[in-house]
N, C-alpha and C positions, 0 to 999 in steps of 0.2 A: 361311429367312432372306431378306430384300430385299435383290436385286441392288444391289450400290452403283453410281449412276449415276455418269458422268463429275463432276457436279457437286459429286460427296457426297467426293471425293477433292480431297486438301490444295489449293489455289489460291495453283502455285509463286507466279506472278506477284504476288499478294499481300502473299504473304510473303517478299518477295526481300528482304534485309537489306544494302543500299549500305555500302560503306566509310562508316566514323561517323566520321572524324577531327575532323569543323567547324574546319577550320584549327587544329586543336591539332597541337602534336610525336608527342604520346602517345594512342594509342589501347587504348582499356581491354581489353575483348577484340575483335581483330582475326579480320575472316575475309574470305573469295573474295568477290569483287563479286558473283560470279553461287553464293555460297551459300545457300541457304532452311533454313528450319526447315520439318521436315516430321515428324508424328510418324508411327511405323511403322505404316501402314497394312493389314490383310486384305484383297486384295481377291480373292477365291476362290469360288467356287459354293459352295451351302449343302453337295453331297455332299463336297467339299473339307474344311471345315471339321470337318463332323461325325466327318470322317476321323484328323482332330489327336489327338494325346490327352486325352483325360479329365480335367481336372484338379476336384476336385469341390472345393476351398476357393474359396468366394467369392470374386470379384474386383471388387465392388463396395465402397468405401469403407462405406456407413454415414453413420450422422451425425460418422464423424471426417473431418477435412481430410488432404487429399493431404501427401505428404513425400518428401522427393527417394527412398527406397527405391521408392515407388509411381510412382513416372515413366511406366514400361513399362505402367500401368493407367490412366493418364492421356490424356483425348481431347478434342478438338475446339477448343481453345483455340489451335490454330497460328499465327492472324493478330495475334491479342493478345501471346502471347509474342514475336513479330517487334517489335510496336510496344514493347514492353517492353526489348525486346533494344537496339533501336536508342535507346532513350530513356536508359536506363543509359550508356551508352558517350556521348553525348553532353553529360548533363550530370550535376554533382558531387550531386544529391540528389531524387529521384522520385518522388512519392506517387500512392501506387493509391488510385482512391478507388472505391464500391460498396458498393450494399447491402447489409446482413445477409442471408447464404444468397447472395450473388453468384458468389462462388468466387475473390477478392480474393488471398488466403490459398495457394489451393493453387496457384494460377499462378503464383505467385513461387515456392513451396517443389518442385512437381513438373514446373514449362514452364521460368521461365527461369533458374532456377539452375543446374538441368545443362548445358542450352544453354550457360551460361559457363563452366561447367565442360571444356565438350566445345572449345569454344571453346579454353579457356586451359589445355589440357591439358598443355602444354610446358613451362605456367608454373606456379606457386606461387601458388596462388588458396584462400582461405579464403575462407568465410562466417559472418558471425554473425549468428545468429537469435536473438532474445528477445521478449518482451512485456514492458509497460512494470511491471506489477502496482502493487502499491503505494509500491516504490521502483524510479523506473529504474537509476538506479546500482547498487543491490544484484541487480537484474536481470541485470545486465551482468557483473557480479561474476561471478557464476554462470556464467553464458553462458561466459567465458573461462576458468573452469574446470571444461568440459564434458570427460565421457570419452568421447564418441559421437562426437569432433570430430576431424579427421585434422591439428589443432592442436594443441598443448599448454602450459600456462603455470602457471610454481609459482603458490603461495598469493600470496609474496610482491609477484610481479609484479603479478597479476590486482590485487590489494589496494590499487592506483591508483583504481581502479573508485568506490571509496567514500570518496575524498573529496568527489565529489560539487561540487564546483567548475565555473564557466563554461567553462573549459578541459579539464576531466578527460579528455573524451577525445579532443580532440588531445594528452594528454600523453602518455596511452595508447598511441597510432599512434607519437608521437616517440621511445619507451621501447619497446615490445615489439615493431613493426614493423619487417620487414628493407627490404632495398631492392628487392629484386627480386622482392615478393609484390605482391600485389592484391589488399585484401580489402572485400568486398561487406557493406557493414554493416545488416541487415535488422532493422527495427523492427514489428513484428506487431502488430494491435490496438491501434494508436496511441495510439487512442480512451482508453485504459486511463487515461493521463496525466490525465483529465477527468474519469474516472468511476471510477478508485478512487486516485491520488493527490493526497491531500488535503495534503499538505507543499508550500505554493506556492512556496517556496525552491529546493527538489527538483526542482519540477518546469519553474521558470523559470530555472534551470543548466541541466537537460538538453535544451533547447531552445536555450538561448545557446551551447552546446556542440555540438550538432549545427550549428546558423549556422558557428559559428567553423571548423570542417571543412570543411562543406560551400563555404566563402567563400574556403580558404586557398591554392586552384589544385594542390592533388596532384591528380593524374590517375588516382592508382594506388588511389585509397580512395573509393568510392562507398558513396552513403548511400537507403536505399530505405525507406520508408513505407508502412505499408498501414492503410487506418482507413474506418471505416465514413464513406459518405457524409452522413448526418444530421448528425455530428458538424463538418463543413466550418467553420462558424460560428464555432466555437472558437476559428479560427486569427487573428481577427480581432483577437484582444488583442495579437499576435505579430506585429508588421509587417516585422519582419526574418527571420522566416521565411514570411512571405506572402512577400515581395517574391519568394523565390526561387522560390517554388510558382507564382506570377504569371508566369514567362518560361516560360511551354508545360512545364510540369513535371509536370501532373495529368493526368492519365490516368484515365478512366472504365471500371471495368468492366462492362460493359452482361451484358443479356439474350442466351442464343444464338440464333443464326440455327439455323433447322430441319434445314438439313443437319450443321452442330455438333452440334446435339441429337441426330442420328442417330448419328454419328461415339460419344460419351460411354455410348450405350444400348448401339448393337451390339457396338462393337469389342472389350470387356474380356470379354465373353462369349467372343464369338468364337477369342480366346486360348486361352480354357480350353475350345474345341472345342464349342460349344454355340450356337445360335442361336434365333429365337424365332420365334414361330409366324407364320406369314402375317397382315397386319393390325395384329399388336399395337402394333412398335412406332408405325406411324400413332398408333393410340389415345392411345399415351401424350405423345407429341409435343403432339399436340392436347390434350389436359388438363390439361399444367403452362403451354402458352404464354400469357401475361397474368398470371398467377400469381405473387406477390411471395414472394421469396427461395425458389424451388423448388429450385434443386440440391439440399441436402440431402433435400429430401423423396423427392427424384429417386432420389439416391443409395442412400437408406432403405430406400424402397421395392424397388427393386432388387435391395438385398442381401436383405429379408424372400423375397419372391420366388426365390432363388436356394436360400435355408435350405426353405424350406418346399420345394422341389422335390429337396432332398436328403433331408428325412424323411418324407416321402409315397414310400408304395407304390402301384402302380399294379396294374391288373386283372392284368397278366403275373408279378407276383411281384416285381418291379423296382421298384428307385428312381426315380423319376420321372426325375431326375434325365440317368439310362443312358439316356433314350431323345435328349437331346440337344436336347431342345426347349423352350423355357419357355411355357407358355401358357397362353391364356385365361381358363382354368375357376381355376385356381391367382392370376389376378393380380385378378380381381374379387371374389374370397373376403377378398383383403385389402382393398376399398373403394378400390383405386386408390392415385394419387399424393396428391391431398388427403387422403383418411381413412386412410390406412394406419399413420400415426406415432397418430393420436390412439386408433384399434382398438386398439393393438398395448398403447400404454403404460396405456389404459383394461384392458386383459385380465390386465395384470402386477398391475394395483392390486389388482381383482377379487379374484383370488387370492391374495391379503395377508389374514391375521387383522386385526382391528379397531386390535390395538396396532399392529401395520405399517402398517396404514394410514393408525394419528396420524401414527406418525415420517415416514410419507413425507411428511404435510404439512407435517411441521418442517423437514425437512433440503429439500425445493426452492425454501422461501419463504426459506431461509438462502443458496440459491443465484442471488437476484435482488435487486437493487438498485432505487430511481426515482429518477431524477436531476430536476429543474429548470434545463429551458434556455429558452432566450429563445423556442425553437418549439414552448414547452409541454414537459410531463413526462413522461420514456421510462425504460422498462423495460426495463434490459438487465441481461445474465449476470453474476454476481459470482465470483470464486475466492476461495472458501474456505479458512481453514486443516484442514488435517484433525483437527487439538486439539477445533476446533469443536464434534465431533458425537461427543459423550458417551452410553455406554450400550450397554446388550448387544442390546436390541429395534433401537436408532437403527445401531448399526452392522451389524447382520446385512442390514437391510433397504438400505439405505448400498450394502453388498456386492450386494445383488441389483437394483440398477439401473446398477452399475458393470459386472458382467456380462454385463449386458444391453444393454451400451455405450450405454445414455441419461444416465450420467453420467462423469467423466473423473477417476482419480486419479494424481496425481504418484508418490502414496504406493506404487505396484506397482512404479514403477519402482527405486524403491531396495530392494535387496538387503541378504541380512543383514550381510553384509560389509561395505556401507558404512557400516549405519546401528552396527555396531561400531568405527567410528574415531573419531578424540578429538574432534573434531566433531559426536560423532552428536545431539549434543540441537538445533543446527542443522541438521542432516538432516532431523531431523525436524517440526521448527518450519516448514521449509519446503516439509513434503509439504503439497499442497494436492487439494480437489476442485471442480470443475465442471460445469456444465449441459455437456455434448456438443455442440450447438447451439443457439444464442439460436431457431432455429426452433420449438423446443420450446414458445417464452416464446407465439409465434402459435396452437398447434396443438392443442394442450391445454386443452380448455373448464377440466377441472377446476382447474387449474393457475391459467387466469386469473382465476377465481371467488377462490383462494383470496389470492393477490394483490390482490384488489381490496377484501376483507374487510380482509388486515390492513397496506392502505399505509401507515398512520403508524408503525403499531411496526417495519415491514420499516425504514422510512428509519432510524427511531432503533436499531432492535437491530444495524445493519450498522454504523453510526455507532461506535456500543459497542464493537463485537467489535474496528472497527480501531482505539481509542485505546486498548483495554486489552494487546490487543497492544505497540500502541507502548511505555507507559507500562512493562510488564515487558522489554521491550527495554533501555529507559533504565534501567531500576534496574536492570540486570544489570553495565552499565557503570558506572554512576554512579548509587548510591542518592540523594546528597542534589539532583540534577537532578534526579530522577522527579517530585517534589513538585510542578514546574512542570505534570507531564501531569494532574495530578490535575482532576474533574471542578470547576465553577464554577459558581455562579451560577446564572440560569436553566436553565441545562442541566441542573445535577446537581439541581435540584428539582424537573424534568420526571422523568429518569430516577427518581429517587427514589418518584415518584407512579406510575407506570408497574409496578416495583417493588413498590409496596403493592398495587396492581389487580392485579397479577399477568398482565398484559394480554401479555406475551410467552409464556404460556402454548400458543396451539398454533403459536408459532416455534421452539419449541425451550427456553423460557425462561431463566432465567440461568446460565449455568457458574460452575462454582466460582471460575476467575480474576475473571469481570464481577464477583459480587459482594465479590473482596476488592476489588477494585479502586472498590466504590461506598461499599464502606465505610471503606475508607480515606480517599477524599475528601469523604467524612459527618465523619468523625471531625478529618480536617486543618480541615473546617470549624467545628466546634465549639470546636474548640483554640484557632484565630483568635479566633472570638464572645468565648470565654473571656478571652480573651490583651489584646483589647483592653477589653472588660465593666473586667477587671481594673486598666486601662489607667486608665481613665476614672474609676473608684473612688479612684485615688491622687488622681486632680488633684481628686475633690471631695473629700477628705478632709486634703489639701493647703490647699485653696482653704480650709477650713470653719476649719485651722489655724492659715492667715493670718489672718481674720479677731479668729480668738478673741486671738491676740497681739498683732495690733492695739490690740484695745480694751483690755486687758490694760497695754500698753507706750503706751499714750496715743496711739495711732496717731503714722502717721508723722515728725512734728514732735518725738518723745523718741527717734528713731534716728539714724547718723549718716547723712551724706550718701548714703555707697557701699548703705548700708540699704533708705535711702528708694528708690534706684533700682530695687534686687533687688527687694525688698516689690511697689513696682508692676507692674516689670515681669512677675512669675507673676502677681500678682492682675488685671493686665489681658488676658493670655494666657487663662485660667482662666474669667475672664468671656466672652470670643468666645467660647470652643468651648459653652459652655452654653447665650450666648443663639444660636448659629448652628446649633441643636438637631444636630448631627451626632453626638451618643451617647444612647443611649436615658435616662438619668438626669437629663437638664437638669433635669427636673423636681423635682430635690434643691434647686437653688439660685433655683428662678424667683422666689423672693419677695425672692432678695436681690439684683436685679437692680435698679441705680441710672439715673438718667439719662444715664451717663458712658458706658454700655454701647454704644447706638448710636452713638455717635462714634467709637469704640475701632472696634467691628465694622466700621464703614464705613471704614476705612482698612487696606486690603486689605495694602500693603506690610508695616505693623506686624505685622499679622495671622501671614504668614509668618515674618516675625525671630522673633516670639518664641514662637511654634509650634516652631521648632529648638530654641531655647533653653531652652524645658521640656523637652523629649526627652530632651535631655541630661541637663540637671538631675537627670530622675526615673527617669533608667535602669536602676540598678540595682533598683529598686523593679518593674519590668516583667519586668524579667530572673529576680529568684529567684521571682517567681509560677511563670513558663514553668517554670523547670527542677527546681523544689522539689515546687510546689503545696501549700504549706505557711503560704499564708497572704500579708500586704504589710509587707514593708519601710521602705518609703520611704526608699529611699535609702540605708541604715546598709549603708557597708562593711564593717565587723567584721564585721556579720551575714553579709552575704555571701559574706566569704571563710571562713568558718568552714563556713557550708552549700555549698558549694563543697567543701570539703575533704573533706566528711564524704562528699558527692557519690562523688567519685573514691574514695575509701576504701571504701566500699559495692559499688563495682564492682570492683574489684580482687578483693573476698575472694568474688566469685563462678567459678564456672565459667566455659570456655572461650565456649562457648555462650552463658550467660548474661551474661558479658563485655559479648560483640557486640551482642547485644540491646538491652544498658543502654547503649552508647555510641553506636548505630546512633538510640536513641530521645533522649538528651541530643543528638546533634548536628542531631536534626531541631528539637527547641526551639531552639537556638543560634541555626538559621539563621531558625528564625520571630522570633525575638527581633531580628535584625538588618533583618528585614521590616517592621515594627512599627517598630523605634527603628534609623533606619540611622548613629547617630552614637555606636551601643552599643559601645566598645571592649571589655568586658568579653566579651561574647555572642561577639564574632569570636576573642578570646582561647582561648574556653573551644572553640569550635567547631576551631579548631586542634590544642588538645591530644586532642580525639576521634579526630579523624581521624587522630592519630599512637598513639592506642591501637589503633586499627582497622588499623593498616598491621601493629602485631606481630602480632595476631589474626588475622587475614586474607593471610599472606604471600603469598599467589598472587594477589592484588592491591595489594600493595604500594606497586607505584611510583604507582599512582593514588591511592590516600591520600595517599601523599607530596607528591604535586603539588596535593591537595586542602586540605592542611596549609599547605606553604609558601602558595597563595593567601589564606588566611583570615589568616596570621602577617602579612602585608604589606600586608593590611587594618584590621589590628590596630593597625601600627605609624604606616597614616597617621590614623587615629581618635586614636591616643592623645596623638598633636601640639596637638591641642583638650581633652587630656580631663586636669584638675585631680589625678583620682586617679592618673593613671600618670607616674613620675617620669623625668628626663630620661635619665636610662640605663637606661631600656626599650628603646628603640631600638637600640641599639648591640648590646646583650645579646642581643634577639631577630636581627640579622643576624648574629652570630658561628653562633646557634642553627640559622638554615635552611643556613648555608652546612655545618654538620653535619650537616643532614636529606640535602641534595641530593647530598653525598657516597654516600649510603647505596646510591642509586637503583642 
């Protein structure tokens, strides 16, 4: 082992940490003028050391990040946790910024958390850690109902989290914080907000919500940031939290200085009684300095190194290991710091059958994203759900790079215990998997090759994965909102085509949820085509109606006056939309398009009047298309309520099951009927009484029917103020009605 020089030991003076008051009353964690951070140092002769005991479990991280348990394996970072320390206590909100592989991360979770901890040991000090993932709020959710946490808070409490409000979480600190705590609120991977929350609602609350804290002068609730530097840019939409980032609030985490570097290689050894051979660590010093994001590789490397010197035997019969030295011959077989992560995960492949070898290319392309930003398009880590990765081949092989801690699952940590609580289908929804380190994304020829083969489908199948997600979210709560998530447009014709190519093929292709979820938005789009196809058939068969009566009735001069208005006003309605070609059939009526046409069309206001006023007119003719499929009306209420009747009567004499089904699929026409013709009183009627079939069917959601009911009822009741067919004590009728639904709740 290299004598540690005076140099290579902590620099009190450096790190001396001054009273932080800045003319505040209140200081956050208080210490001794003349106290430093120092971590605990070896400073001992190599026979010293090797004198320690033995301990042969690695005490090199790996490609995981430090965490306050790892503190005691934690080195060289003492001047940067001082500035951290003093920075926190200073001001209400602090963002680390740094590299990918900087080590951003573990200096806040294993340097300066404890330090506050050690600090404010007197006091009542919590921390909370999260990443933003794809909801911050529901992040935080969780976060506060952690069991690992020397906190604790019911469902109910936590359950502020997800309102998801500008405020949410100053209500939070206002509602579950005492007085005499302090809690350090830790935002990890900030980045995440940008590269996997796509809810700009979500994500512009939890930013207004941070400001509104961090601006409100407690002293006692600090806000900490860590986010890759790349992503800085971002903050430029956010002037109200720039502003605050702009008063000496950013903090860079740079590159070590050599004697650091010395402090991170030797000392975790050294613990564990072991040193390294004359030389090395030079060598290794010198090979990662200039080297972008090397700690992990660092760290990587080190632990392979440590493994390999516990399963090697040596000339003597002994584990290498027993002789207390790590060296040479053992660290150049791994190719060093640079090649060591790419040998190691090339050797894991190698030794994969062909079908593991697909799936690994499915399940790492499933674990990387590319974003689009103004400095060009970056490739970074994505968290997965672990629903994800379907199959016996994808999950075996899944398992043997989790093992192999090159990839990270949420899912080990849940126990069978928890995933049996009446929650467990959110338990499990929210185990996820990830890349171990974005280092990987650098280090991995293979990895980048196969990234760079399938960028458009990786952008579009991660797209996918998280609206299908959402979209099963939303119908859990609320079936008849999901329809909103459904796919549109050019998009769902992209996917679609994608789909027929079969082009996600080696990503993993489509899961069973992506494709109910592509075919349901296939099908919702058909429905529409159909719905309005259908739409447009009435008014020309309408229109073709007028006509024939016309001639018929001697046109308009043998009708009375109120006649002649009706007569025109559809037949000039009728004529816009044909010649304004906005349905595919104009071409029914082109020849019987007069010179009166362009005048009519060019008067934009008419245009809309009486655009309503057909709606109206023809809406029951729209309506029993959607909910029959049995052909056009036009209009004939008898018809209507007759098939109507038959409707409900039909569903009744089924099963419980089958019930649901029929009324779960009438209230989704209902509300497409009301989409189409929003002046449908009918459509909102009948979408009411669903939802109150559905609430007896479904009593474990009950009160949400209910509430889904009474809004469609009250929809109904102001439609039917305009609407000829519903007579004036409807209204009355139906408020006596929901005041007996609302009772119910």
């Amino acid at each position: 082992m290299n004598q540690p020089s005076p140099e290579h030991q902590s620099q009190i003076q450096e790190n001396l940490v001054k009273d932080t008051n800045i003319g505040r009353d209140f200081i956050f964690a208080p210490i001794q003028a003349d106290k430093y951070i120092e971590t605990e140092i070896i400073q001992i002769s190599v026979a010293k050391v090797t004198q320690r005991e033995l301990i042969k479990t690695s005490p090199y991280q790996g490609l995981k990040r430090f965490n306050f348990k790892d503190k005691d394996r934690f080195f060289g970072r003492d001047k940067l946790i001082a500035r951290l320390f003093h920075a926190v206590n200073r001001s209400p909100l602090t963002l680390v910024l740094g590299a990918s592989g900087s080590g951003k991360s573990s200096v806040v979770r294993a340097g300066l958390i404890p330090e506050l901890k050690k600090s404010l040991k007197s006091s009542k000090f919590y921390d909370f850690i999260f990443t933003p993932h794809e909801d911050p709020f529901e992040s935080l959710y969780r976060c506060l109902l952690s069991e690992e946490k020397d906190y604790s808070f019911s469902k109910s409490e936590a359950k502020i989290a997800l309102k998801a409000e500008r405020d949410t979480l100053a209500e939070i600190i206002k509602k579950l914080k005492k007085d005499d705590e302090r809690w350090l609120i830790f935002v990890d991977q900030f980045e995440e907000l940008f590269t996997s929350c796509h809810d700009v609602d979500k994500r512009n609350n939890f930013i207004a919500s941070l400001v509104q804290v961090a601006n409100s002068g407690d002293n006692s609730v600090k806000i900490l940031l860590a986010m890759r530097a790349d992503f800085l840019e971002q903050l430029s939409s956010y002037p109200a939290l720039g502003a605050i980032a702009n008063e000496n609030n950013i903090h860079l985490v740079t590159d070590m200085h050599p004697d650091e570097l010395r402090q991170a290689i030797e000392q975790p050894a050294a613990k564990h009684g072991v040193v390294f051979e004359e030389g090395l660590v030079e060598q290794i010093i010198e090979e990662v300095e200039g080297q972008k994001g090397y700690l992990p590789l660092l760290q990587y490397t080190l632990d392979l190194l440590w493994q390999i010197e516990c399963r090697t035997v040596g000339a003597d019969g002994h584990y290498k290991i027993e002789n207390r030295t790590l060296n040479q011959t053992s660290y150049a077989a791994l190719e060093g710091v640079r090649g060591a992560l790419q040998k190691r995960v090339n050797d894991i492949y190698h030794n994969l059958n062909q079908e593991e070898q697909s799936a690994t290319q499915k399940i790492f392309v499933k674990l990387v994203t590319i974003l689009d930003t103004e400095s060009g398009s970056k490739t970074v880590s994505r968290r997965a759900n672990r629903s994800e990765f379907v199959g016996e081949s994808v999950n075996k092989t899944l398992q043997t790079f989790i093992d192999e801690n090159l990839l990270v699952s949420s899912y080990e940590d849940l126990s069978a215990e928890k995933l049996q609580v009446s929650d467990s289908e959110l338990s499990k929804q929210s185990a996820t998997v990830e890349i171990a380190h974005e280092i990987l994304l650098s280090s991995w020829d293979k990895l980048k090759s196969w990234i760079e083969q399938e960028k458009e489908a990786i952008i579009l199948k991660n797209w996918l994965a998280g609206e299908t997600r959402r979209w099963q979210k939303i119908r859990l709560e609320n079936e008849s909102n999901a329809r909103e998530e459904l796919l549109k447009g050019s998009r769902l014709e992209q996917v679609v085509e994608f789909r027929k190519k079969d082009a996600f093929q080696n990503i993993g292709g489509f899961r069973v949820e992506e494709n109910e979820f592509i075919d349901a938005s296939v099908e919702y789009h058909k429905f529409t085509i159909r719905f309005q196809g259908c739409a447009i058939k009435s008014l020309v068969l309408l229109f073709i109606a007028v006509l024939v009566a016309a001639v018929v009735a001697g046109w308009q001069w043998r009708q009375t006056e109120e006649q002649k208005q009706r007569t025109n006003f559809y037949l000039q309605h009728l004529l816009i939309i044909v010649y304004k070609e906005e349905f595919k059939y104009d071409f029914l009526l082109r020849r019987e398009v007069t010179p009166r046409i362009q005048e009519i069309a060019d008067d934009q206001k008419l245009s809309k009047e009486v655009r309503a006023g057909a709606i109206n007119y023809l809406g029951n003719g729209y309506y029993l298309q959607a909910i029959c499929d049995e052909g056009l009306c036009l209009g004939r209420q008898e018809t209507a309520n007759r098939q109507r009747k038959q409707y409900l009567e039909e569903a009744l004499a089924k099963n419980i099951q089958d019930q649901k089904k029929y009324l779960k699929d009438a209230l989704e026409k209902h509300i497409v009927a009301l989409e189409v013709l929003p002046t449908f009183t009918a459509a909102a009627h009948d979408a009411a009484l669903a939802c109150e079939g559905l609430s007896q069917l479904e009593p474990d959601k009950a009160e949400m029917w209910i509430q889904e009911a009474v809004k469609y009822w009250e929809l109904a009741i102001k439609l039917s103020s305009n609407d000829p067919n519903f007579p004036a004590q409807y209204e009355p009728q139906i408020r006596k009605h929901i005041q007996s639904l609302e009772s119910r709740k």
